[in-house]
C-alpha positions as CSV (number, residue, x, y, z in Angstrom):
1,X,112.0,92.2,51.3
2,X,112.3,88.3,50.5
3,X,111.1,85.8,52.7
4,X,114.1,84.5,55.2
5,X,115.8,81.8,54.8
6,X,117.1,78.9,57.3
7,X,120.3,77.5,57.6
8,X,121.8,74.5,59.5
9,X,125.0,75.3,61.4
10,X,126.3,72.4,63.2
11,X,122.9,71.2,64.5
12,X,121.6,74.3,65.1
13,X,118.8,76.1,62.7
14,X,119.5,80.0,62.1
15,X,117.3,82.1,60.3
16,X,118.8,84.7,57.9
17,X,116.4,87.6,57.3
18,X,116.8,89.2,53.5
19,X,118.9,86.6,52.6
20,X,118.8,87.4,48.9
21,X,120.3,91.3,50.2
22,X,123.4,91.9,47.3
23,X,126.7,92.1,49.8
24,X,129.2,91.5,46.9
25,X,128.1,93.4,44.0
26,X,131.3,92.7,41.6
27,X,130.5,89.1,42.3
28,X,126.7,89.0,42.9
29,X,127.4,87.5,46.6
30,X,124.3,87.4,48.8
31,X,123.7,87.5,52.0
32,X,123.2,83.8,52.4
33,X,125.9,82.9,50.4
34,X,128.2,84.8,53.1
35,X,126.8,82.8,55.9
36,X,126.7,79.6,53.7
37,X,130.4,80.5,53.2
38,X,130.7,80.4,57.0
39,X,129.1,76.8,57.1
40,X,130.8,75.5,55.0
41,X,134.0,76.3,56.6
42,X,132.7,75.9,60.1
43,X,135.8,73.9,61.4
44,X,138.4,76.0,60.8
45,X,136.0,79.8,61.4
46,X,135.2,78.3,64.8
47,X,138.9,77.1,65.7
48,X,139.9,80.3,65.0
49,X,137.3,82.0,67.5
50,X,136.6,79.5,70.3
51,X,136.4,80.9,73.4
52,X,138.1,84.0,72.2
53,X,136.7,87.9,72.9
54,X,135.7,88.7,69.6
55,X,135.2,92.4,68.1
56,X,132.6,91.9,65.0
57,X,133.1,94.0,61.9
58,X,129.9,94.7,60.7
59,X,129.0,95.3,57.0
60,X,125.0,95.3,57.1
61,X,124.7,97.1,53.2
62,X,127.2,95.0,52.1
63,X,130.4,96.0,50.0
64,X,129.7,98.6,47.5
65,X,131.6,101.6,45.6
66,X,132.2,104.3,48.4
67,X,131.3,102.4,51.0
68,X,133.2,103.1,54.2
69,X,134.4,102.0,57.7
70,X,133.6,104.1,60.8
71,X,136.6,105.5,62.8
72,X,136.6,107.2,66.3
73,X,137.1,110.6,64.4
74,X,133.9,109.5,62.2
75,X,131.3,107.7,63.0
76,X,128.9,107.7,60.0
77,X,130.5,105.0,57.9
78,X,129.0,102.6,56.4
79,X,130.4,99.9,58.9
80,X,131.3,100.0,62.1
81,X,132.8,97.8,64.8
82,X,130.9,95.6,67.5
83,X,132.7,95.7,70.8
84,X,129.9,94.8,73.0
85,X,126.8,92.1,72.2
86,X,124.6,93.5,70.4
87,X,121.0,93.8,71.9
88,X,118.6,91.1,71.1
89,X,121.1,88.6,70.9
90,X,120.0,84.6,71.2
91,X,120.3,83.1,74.8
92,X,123.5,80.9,73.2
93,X,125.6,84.0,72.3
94,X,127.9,83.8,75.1
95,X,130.5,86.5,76.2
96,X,133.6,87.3,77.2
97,X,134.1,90.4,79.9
98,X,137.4,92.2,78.7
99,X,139.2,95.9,79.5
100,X,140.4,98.2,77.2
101,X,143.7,100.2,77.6
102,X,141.0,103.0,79.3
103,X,140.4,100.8,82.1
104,X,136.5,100.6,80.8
105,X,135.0,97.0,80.8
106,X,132.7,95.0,78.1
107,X,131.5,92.4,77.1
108,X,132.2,91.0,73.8
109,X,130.8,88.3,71.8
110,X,132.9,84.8,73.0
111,X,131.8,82.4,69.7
112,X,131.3,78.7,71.4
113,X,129.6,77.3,68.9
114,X,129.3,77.8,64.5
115,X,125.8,79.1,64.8
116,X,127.0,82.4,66.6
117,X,129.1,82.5,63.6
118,X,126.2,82.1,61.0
119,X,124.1,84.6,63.8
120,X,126.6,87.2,63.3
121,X,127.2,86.6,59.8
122,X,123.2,87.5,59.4
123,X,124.0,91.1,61.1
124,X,126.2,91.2,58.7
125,X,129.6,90.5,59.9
126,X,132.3,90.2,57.7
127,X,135.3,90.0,58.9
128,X,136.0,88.3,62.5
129,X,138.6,90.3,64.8
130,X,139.6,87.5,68.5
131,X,141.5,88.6,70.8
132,X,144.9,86.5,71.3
133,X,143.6,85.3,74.3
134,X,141.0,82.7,75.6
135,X,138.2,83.4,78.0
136,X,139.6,81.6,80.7
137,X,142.4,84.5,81.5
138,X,141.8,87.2,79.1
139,X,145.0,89.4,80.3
140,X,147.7,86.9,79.4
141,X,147.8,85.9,75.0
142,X,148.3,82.2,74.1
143,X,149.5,84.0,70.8
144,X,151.9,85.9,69.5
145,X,150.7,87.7,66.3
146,X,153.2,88.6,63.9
147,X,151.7,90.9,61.0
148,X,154.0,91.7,58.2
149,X,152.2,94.8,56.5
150,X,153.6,95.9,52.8
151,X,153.6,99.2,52.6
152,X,153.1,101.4,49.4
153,X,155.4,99.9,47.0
154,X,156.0,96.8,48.4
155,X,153.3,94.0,47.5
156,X,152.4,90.2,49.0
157,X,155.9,88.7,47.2
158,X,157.5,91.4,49.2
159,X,156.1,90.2,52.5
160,X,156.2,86.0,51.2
161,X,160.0,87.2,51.3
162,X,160.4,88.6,55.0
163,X,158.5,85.5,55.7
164,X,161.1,82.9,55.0
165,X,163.1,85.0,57.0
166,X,161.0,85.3,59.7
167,X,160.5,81.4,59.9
168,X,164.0,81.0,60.2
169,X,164.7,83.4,63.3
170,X,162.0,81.7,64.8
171,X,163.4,78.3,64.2
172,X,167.2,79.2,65.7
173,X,164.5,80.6,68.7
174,X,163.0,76.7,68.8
175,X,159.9,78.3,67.6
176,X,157.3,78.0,64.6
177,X,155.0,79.8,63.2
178,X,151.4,79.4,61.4
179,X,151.1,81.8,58.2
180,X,147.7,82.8,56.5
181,X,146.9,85.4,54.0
182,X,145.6,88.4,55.3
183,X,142.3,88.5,52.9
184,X,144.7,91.5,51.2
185,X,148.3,92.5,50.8
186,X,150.0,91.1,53.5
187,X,150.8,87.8,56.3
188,X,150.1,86.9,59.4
189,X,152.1,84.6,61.5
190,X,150.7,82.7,64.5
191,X,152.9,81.3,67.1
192,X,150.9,79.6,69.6
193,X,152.4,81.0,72.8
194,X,152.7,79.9,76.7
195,X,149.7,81.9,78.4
196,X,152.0,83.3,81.0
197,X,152.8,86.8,80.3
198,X,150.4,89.6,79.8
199,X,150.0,91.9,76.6
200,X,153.0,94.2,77.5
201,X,154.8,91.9,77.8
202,X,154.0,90.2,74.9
203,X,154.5,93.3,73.0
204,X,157.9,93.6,74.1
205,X,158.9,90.2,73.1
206,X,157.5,91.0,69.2
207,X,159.2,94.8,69.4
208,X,162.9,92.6,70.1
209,X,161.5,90.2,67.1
210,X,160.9,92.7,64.7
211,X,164.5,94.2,65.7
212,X,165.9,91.4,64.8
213,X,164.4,90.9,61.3
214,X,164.8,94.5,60.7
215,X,168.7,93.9,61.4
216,X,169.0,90.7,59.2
217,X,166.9,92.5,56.1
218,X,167.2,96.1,56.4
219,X,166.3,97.2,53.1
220,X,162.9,95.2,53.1
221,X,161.9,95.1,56.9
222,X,161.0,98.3,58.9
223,X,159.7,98.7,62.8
224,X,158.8,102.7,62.5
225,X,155.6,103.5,63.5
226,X,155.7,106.5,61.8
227,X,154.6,106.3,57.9
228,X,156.6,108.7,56.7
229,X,159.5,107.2,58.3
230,X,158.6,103.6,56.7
231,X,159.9,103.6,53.0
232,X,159.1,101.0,50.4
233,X,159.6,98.1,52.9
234,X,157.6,95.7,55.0
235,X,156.3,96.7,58.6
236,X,156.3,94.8,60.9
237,X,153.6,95.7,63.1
238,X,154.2,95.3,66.7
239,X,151.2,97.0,68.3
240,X,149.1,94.3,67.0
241,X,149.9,92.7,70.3
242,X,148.8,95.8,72.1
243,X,145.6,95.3,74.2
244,X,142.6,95.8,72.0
245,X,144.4,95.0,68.6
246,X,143.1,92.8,66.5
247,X,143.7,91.0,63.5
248,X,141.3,89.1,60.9
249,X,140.6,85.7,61.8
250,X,141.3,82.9,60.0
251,X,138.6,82.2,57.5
252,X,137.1,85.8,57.7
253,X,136.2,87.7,54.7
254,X,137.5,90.8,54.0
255,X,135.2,93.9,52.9
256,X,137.0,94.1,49.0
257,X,135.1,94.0,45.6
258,X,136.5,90.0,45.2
259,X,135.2,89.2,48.6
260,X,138.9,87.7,49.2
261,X,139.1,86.0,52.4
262,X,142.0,85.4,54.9
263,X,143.3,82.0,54.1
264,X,145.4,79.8,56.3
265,X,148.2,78.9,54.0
266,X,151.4,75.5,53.4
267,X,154.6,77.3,54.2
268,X,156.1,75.4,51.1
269,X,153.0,76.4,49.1
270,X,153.8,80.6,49.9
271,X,155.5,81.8,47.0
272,X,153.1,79.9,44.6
273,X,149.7,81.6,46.0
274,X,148.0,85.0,45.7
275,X,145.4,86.9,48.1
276,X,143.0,87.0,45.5
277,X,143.2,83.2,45.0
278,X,141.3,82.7,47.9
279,X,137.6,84.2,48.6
280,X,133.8,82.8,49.3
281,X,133.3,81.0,45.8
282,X,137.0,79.1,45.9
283,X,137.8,78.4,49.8
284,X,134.9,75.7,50.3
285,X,137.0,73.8,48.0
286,X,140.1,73.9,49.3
287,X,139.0,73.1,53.0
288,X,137.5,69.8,52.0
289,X,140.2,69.0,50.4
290,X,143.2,70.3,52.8
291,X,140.4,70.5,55.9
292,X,141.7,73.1,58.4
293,X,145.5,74.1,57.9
294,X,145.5,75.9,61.8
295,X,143.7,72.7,63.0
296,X,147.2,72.0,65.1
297,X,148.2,75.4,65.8
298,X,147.1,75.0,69.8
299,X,149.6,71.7,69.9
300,X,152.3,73.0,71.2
301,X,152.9,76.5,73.3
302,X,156.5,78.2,73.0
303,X,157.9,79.7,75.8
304,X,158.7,83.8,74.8
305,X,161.6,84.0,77.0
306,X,164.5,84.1,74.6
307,X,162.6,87.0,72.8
308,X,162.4,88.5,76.3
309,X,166.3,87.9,76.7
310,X,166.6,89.6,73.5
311,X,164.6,92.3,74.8
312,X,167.0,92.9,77.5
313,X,170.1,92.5,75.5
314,X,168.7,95.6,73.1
315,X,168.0,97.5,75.9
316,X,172.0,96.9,77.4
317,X,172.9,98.0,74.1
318,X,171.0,100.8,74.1
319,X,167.9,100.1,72.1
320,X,164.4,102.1,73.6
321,X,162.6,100.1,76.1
322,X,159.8,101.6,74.8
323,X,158.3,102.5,71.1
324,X,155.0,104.2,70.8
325,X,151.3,103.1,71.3
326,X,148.2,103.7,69.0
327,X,147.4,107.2,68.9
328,X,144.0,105.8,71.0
329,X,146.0,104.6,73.5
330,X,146.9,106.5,77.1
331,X,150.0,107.3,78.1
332,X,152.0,104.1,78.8
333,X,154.9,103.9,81.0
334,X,158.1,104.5,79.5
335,X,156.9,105.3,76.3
336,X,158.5,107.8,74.0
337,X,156.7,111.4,72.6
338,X,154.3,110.2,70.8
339,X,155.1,113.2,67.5
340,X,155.8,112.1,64.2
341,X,159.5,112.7,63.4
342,X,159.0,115.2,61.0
343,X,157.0,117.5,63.3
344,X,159.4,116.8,66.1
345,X,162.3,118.0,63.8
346,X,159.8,120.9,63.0
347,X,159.9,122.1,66.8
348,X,163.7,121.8,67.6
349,X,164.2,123.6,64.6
350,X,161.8,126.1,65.6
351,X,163.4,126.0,69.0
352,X,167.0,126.4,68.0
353,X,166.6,129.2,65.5
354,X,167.1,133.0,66.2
């Protein structure tokens, strides 16, 4: 066990303990160059957290062959999620209380400051996972997260395509959007949002967004839940504005062999980039050159009512109110069976035969 090492984050000294620990084997990343990495993009890490609820995702042997994530169904992965403070934590880790879709309360890390990033970064936290919402009203989002997912088949150019799209359907909406890399195969889209509906809400605005993309590009856009039902196409995943759905943060880094990181991103520069053009060694760079690209995301706030009025006219026209929650989820009104298609075919068959 080396000796620890200290680092200054923003004024504040924090100690990383084995700071010479292998986290990146491929790359020989250490420990402190992860939270280095976090330093040296402390701007843009820390605009993408403040005052945010924030789940940590925890990778305290590092990234190595074989190494795995815990699930509900599993819980002796390698990694794991952080939904509450840990134990121990400094005096200057604040929190945020928040519900999940149980109805049971926590308290989750609420970053006010870089060093709680460089403090987390030590337990070895990854990859940062905010809530869309700020601590101030954590029911009602002040973003609307639009996550275009490739699925097998499709790759990044696939969802840099559905992008341009999606830009322009927000722009006849009077709407913009904030794209980053997603540290992997896909996009995200930020558009800063009024906070003045809650997550269902919300939801149901993106579900009569992603209708309308998957109507304008049919063959490359897709809004089933269901895998199998999916194709070669890119999802559009509407739960992430479910309650307790997450995506990456700006800036994190993602638990892959390259140590790629999710990279705020020029909307003219998208179809000359690639994820793996952006991770610990090269992004330092790059934001002291271009400094923080989300830096004016929280300048303006859209209103989400003509995605609500879209909502509405679907539903006139027969479209489900509804689609279905993560399989964690309980029941939620109005929703539909929650059965994968095939299996549902399976049982009317079964029902209708002989």
């Amino acid at each position: 066990m080396n000796e620890p090492a200290f680092v200054d984050a923003a004024g504040r000294s924090v100690r990383v303990s084995n700071p010479d620990k292998i986290y990146f084997a491929e790359r020989g990343f250490t420990k402190l160059d992860v939270v280095e990495y976090f330093v040296s993009v402390g701007d843009g890490i820390l605009g993408a957290l403040r005052e945010r609820p924030t789940t940590l995702e925890r990778w305290p042997a590092g990234v190595f062959d074989g190494a795995r994530l815990s699930t509900r169904q599993d819980n002796r992965g390698d990694a794991f999620y952080q939904k509450r403070i840990p134990k121990g934590a400094p005096s200057w880790v604040e929190t945020a209380r928040i519900a999940f879709p149980s109805g049971r309360f926590a308290d989750e890390v609420c970053p006010t400051e870089l060093a709680v990033v460089a403090w987390a970064a030590n337990l070895g936290t990854l990859t940062f996972h905010p809530w869309p919402v700020r601590r101030a009203d954590v029911d009602r989002p002040d973003q609307m997260r639009i996550d275009l997912d490739p699925q097998p088949g499709t790759d990044f150019a696939d969802a840099v395509r559905v992008a341009g799209e999606a830009r322009a359907l927000l722009h006849e909406l009077d709407m913009d959007a904030f794209p980053k890399t997603s540290g992997g195969r896909g996009l995200h889209l930020y558009v800063p949002i009024e906070p003045r509906w809650e997550f269902t809400e919300v939801r149901r605005a993106l579900i009569a967004y992603g209708r309308e993309l998957e109507r304008r590009m049919p063959s490359q856009v897709t809004m089933s839940w269901w895998k199998e039902d999916r194709g070669e196409k890119v999802f559009v995943d509407y739960n992430q504005m479910a309650r307790d759905r997450t995506i990456a943060s700006a800036y994190s880094v993602r638990p892959n062999p390259r140590a790629t990181v999710s990279a705020p991103v020029r909307w003219d520069e998208l179809g000359d980039v690639e994820p793996d053009d952006f991770d610990i060694a090269t992004m330092p760079a790059r934001f002291t050159e271009l400094g923080d690209l989300h830096a004016s995301l929280e300048a303006r706030a859209y209103s989400i009512e003509p995605l609500l009025e879209m909502a509405d006219r679907d539903e006139h026209d027969g479209e489900p109110a509804e689609l279905p929650y993560p399989p964690d989820y309980p029941k939620m009104p109005g929703e539909p069976p929650r059965v994968q298609p095939s299996r549902a075919r399976g049982a009317t068959g079964a029902e209708s035969s002989p």
